[in-house]
N, C-alpha and C positions, 0 to 999 in steps of 0.2 A: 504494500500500500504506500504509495506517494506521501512522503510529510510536506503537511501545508505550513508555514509559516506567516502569521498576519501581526502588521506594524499598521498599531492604529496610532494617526499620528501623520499626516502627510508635510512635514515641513523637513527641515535642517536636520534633525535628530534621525525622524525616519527614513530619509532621503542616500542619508548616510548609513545608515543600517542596511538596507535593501543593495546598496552598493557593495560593501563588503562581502555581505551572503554570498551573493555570485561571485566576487573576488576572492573567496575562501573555499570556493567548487561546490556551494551549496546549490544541487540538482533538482530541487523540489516545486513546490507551488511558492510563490508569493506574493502577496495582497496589500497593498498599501492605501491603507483608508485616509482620506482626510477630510474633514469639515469645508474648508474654502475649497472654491470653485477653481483655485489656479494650483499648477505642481508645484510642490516644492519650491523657496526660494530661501535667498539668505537675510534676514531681516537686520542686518548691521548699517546697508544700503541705505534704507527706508528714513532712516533720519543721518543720513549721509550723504552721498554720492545722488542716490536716484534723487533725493529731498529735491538737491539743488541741482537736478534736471541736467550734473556729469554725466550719470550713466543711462544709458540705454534701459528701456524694457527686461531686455533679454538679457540682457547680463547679469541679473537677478536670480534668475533660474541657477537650481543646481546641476540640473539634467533637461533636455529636451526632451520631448515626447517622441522622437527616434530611439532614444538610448533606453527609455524604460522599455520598449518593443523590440529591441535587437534583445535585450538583457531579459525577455520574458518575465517584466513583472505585472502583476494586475495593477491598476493607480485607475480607484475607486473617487476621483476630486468629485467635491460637492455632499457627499455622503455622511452623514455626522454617525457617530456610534450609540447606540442608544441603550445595550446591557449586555454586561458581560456572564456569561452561565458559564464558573469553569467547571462544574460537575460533569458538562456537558460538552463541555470544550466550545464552545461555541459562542459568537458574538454577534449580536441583534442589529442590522443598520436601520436608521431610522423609518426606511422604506417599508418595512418586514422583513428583507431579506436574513437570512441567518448563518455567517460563514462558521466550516467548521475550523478549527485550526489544531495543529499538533504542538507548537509552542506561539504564543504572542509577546508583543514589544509593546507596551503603553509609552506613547511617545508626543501627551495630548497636549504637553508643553502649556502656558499659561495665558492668562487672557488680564488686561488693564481692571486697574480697581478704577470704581466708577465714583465721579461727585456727586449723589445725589442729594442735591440742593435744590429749590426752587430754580426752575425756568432751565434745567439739566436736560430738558431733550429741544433744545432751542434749535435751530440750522446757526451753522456759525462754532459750534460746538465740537470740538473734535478730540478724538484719542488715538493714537498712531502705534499699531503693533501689526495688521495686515498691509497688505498691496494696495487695497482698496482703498482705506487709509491713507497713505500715502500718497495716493492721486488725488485722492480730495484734497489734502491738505496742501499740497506742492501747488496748484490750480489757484485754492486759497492766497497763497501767499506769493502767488506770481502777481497778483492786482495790486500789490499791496496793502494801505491805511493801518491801522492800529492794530497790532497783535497781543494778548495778552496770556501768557503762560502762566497754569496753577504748578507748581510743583521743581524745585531745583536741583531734580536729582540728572541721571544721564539722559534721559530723555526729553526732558524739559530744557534743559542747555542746548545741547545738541539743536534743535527745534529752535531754540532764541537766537541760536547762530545763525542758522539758515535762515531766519526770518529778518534777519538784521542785514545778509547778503543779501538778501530780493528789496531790501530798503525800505523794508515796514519800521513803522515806530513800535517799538518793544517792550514789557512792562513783563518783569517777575515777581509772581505772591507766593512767597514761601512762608509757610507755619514758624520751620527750624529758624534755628541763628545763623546758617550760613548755607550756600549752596554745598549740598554731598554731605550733611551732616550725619546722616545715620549709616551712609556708606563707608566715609574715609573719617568720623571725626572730626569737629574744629580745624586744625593745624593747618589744612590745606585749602579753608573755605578760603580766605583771604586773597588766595591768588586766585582762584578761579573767580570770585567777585568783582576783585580788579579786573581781568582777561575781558569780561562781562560790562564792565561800567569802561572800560577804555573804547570797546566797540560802541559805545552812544545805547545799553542794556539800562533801564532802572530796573534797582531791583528795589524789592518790599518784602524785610526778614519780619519774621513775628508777627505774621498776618495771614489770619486763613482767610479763603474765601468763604462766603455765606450767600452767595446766590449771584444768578444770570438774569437780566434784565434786557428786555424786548417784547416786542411781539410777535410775526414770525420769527425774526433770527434777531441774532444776538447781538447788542448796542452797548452792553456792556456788564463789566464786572462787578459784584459787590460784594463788600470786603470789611472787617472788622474795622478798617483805618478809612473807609467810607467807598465809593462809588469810581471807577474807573473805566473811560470811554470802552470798546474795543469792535473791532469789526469783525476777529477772528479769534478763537481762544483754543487753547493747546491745553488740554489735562494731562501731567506726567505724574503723578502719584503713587506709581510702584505698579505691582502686578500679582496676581492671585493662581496659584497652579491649578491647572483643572483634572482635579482628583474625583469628581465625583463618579466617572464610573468605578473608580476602582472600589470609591466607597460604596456604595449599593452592592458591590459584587464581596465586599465584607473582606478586601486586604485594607491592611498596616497604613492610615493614613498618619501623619506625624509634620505639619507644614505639608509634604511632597508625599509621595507614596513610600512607604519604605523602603531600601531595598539594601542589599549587605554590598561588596566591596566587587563583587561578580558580578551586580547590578542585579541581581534576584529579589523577587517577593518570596514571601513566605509559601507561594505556591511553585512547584519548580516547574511548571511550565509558563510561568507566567513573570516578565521582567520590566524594569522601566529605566527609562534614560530621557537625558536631557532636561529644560526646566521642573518637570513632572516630581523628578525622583530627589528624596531624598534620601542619601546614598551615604552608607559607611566609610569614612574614607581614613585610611592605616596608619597614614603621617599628623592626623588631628586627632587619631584614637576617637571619632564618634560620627554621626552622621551630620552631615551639611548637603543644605540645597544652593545650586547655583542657580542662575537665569541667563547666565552673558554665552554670547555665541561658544564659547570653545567646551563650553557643555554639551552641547549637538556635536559639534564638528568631532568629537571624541570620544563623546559618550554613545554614539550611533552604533560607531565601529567596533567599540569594545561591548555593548549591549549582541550584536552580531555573533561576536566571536563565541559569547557564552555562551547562546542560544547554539551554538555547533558544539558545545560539549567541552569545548578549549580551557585550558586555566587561565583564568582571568581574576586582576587584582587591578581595579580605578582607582589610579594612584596619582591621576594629571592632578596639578595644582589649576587654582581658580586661574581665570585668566581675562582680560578685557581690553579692549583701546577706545579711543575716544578720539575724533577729529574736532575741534572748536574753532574756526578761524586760523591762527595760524598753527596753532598748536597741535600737537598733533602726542600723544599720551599712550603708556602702555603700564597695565597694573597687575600684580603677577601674589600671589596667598590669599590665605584668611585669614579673619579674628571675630571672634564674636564681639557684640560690645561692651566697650568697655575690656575688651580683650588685649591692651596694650599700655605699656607705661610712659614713654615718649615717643617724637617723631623725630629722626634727623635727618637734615637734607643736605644737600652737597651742589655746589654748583652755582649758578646766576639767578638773577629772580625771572627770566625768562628759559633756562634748558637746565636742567638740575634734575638730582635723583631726590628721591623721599623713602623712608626707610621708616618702617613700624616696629616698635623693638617691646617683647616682652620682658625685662631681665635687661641681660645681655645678650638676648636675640633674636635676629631677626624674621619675623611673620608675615610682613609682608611689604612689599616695594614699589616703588613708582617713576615712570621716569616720563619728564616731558622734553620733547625736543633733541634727546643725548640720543639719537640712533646709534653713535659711536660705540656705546656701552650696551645701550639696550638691556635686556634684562635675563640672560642668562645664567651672570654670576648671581644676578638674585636669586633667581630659584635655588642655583645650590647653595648660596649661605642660607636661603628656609630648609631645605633637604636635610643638611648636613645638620643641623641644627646646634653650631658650635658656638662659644662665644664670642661675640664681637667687641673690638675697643669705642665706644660712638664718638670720640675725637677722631680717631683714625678714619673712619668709618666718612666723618662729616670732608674728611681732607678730600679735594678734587686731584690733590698731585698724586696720591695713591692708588693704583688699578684694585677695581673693585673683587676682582680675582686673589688678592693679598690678603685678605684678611681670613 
């Protein structure tokens, strides 16, 4: 009997799983379910490159729709999941349909936390994590007038940038005290603030919003520190994993789905990767969920390989970059919060490293502008997990490989 193989989940994670399978002479059936109506793409673009109308359509894509049919895979777009029966092995498409399968990949990745506030379903209003997305908003902001972003984490910068390129007037309403507060910490809001208010950015720290004002669409923002015009509004406020089929189907939800270091549920035919899963990982000694691209791009291929029976141990460090104007960023560990005792940096106030230190060691790093260096030796001074001198450490004449 032929093993089926179904990756529900058609984006980056799944994209890359379906790839590997056949890359690793997996002969079998495979099925790749996804919700949206377009294949696979990479959503780093989306508030990047495509944003500001650099890249092409197609360049988006992980795969054309040649390479899934030379590679015989099914790719189900349009089709949402609607229950998982693993008594039965089998999973419900929204339509009726019911595939069977002999191992599955939950790869349903997460979906925007919403503002709902008064005047929340306004036109004008937008949240940017699909394609679709994307085009509205880029359209949006090709007209220009008044832009206003809730939220100063990656996606709400990013989004201020590009909206600041197309030459809208720009306003940030952040709750926290600085941009990237619960991501990086204080230490580093400052420059990113600057980066932001040098490009012609106001920002508004310690300010939620409290509602959207219009009548069809949206004329503007309102806000604890009072009323703010806007013609177009950006919601970045983080992101929610979409667990719920695993929950109805009664695995391990915990933030993400469970999953051990192989990327396994407590069911062994049943695995999850990419934003979805939260995953045991051997160098933190506990489970952590990620959300940034090198989640998919990594966790696809190694959720693959396990599913072939291979010994597998997810051991990648988190990983992210960030394009702002000119700056251009790469951020490599974790910490939980309040996970770290100082920050040191090395360098200029525009290309310099940043260094998160537990102790005396280093958890996680940052580099903006130093391609020279980039962040390899960081990873292994988090690997190796030896002590560091942070004088030394802060020094730019010492290679980062010395200590």
């Amino acid at each position: 009997m032929t093993d089926t193989f179904v990756v529900i989940g058609a984006g980056l994670t799944g994209a890359k799983a379906v790839e590997t399978l056949r890359a690793e002479g997996f002969a079998g059936r495979i099925v790749l379910v996804g919700a949206e109506p377009d294949l696979p793409y990479e959503r780093p673009p989306l508030s990047k490159g495509y944003l500001l109308g650099q890249d092409d359509r197609a360049s988006v894509f992980v795969h054309d729709e040649k390479w899934y049919a030379e590679q015989d895979v099914e790719v189900r777009t349009g089709q949402r999941a609607k229950a998982l029966d693993r008594a039965a092995h089998e999973v419900e498409l929204a339509g009726g349909e019911r595939l069977g399968y002999t191992k599955l990949l939950l790869a349903t990745g997460s979906s925007p936390r919403r503002l709902r506030v008064p005047g929340h379903d306004l036109a004008g209003v937008h949240y940017l994590r699909r394609l679709s997305h994307a085009d509205q908003l880029r359209s949006a902001l090709s007209a220009g007038g008044r832009v206003v972003v809730a939220g100063a984490g990656w996606i709400g910068l990013e989004t201020a940038a590009a909206a600041r390129t197309y030459g809208c007037e720009v306003t940030i309403v952040e709750p926290g005290p600085s941009p990237l507060h619960a991501a990086l910490g204080p230490e580093l809001g400052g420059f990113f603030a600057d980066l932001h208010r040098g490009h012609g950015v106001e920002l508004r720290f310690g300010t939620g919003v409290t509602g959207f004002a219009g009548d069809d669409a949206v004329s503007a923002v309102l806000t604890d520190d009072g009323e703010i015009p806007a013609d177009v509004v950006v919601v970045g406020i983080g992101a929610r994993p979409e667990t719920q089929l695993a929950e109805e189907a009664g695995l391990t939800v915990d933030d993400g789905v469970r999953v051990d270091a192989a990327l396994r549920t407590e069911d062994p035919d049943v695995y999850a990767a990419g934003d979805v899963a939260s995953a045991w990982h051997p160098h933190y000694e506990r489970t952590i969920r990620v959300e940034h691209w090198a989640a998919a791009t990594n966790g696809g291929p190694a959720a693959a390989r396990s599913m072939l029976g291979q010994a597998v141990e997810y051991a990648e460090l988190p990983y992210f970059f960030s394009d702002q104007y000119d700056a251009g960023l790469e951020f490599t560990g974790w910490f939980p919060p309040g996970g770290y005792d100082r920050v040191v940096r090395r360098g200029d106030a525009e290309a310099f490293h940043a260094f998160w230190l537990a102790g005396d060691r280093v958890v996680a790093g940052l580099h903006v502008n130093r391609w020279d260096e980039g962040l390899d030796a960081v990873r292994e001074l988090i690997l190796s997990g030896r002590a560091v001198d942070p004088d030394r450490l802060a020094d730019p004449g010492r290679p980062l490989d010395s200590h």
